[in-house]
C-alpha angles and dihedrals in degrees: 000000000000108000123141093207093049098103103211121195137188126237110255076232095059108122139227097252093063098253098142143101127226117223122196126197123224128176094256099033152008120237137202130192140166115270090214092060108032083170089058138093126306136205116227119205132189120226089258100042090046084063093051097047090044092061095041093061081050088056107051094252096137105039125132117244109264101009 
């Protein structure tokens, strides 16, 4: 998504190697892409559906088998 008043922002946690994402708040979504491919895709969340995902990643939701 390619908007010059969409304010992204990498994680404190963000690494060296590149490996985050950059999320941006509006005042309908939130939005996360991947800071490697600012022109790709990018997820939209409601504010209710942020929360949820949010909680999801916490809880180990999203983790790989075996990670």
């Amino acid at each position: 998504m390619q908007d010059a008043t969409i304010t992204w922002r990498k994680s404190s946690r963000s690494g060296a190697a590149g490996h985050c994402v950059e999320v941006a708040n509006t005042p309908a979504a939130v939005m996360v892409r991947d800071s490697k491919d600012v022109t790709g895709p990018v997820l939209s969340f409601d504010t209710q559906d942020w929360t949820g995902f949010v909680a999801g990643v916490r809880a180990g939701e999203f983790d790989r088998p075996g990670a």
